[in-house]
C-alpha positions, 0 to 999 in steps of 0.5 A: 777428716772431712770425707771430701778432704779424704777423697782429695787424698785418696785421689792424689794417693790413686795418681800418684801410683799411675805415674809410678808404673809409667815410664818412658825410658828408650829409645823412640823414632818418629811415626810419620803416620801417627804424628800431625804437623798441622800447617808446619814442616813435618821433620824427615826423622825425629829420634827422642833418647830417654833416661826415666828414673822417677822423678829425674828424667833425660830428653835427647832429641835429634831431629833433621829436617829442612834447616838440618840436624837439631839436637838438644838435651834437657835434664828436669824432674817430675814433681813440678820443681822448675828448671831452666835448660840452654837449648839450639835457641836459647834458654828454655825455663818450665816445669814438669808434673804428673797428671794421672799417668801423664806426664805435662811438660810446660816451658818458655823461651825467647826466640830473638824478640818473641816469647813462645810457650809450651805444653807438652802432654806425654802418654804411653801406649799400655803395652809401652810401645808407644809414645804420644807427645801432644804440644801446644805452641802459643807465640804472638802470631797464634796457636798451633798443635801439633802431635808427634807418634814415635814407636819405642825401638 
C-alpha cells in the first residue's frame, strides 16, 4: 500500500471513531443567546427531541413562533445513505454524513414554486451540554445563515 493510500485510511479510520463517541440523544431547547437569526424572526421557543443510536437517528422538532406551532419528524442514517421524509411543507430528500465529529445534514425541498437547499452542521459541546446547528439556506432570493444554540435538558 502506498503511504499516501495508508494516511487516507488512517485517517478515515481516526474519523470514523470521533463520530462514534458523538451522540445527540435528548432532549434540547433553543438559547436565544446563543442562536443567530440573521435578518429572520427568531422563534419564541424551539424544543429538538432526539433519538441517536448510530447510524439511525430521530429529529422531532417543535417550534412556536409568529405563524404558531410547527412540528416535524424525520427518521434518516448517518452514513450518507439518502432519504426522503413528508414535512409541514412538503417532501424533504437529503442525506446525512459524518465529517469528523460533525454531523452535516443536506436536504431539498420545494416550497409551492421554489427550491430551497439545506445544509445542516451539528456539533456537540465536549461536555455534551451543548448542541450548535449552523445551517445554510440557499433559495432563488439569496443565501442565509442562521445559527441555532440549544442546551441539552
Amino acid at each position: 500500500m502506498k503511504p499516501s493510500m495508508r494516511l487516507l485510511f488512517l485517517f478515515s479510520l481516526v474519523c470514523g471513531a470521533w463520530a462514534a463517541d458523538v451522540n445527540f440523544s435528548g432532549t434540547w431547547k433553543m438559547n436565544a443567546q446563543a442562536s443567530d437569526f440573521g435578518n429572520l424572526p427568531a422563534p419564541t421557543s424551539l424544543t429538538r427531541t432526539i433519538d441517536h443510536a448510530e447510524p439511525k437517528i430521530r429529529v422531532q422538532t417543535v417550534q412556536n413562533g409568529a405563524r404558531g406551532e410547527v412540528k416535524s419528524d424525520y427518521s434518516y442514517t448517518t452514513d450518507g445513505k439518502p432519504f426522503t421524509q413528508s414535512g409541514p411543507t412538503g417532501d424533504v430528500k437529503g442525506s446525512a454524513r459524518w465529517n469528523g465529529d460533525t454531523l452535516i445534514v443536506q436536504s431539498t425541498r420545494q416550497v409551492q414554486t421554489i427550491e430551497i437547499q439545506q445544509e445542516d452542521h451539528w456539533t456537540l459541546s465536549k461536555d455534551g451540554k451543548a448542541l450548535k446547528v449552523a445551517t445554510r439556506i440557499t433559495t432563488p432570493q439569496g443565501i442565509v445563515n442562521i445559527t441555532v444554540g440549544f442546551d441539552k435538558q
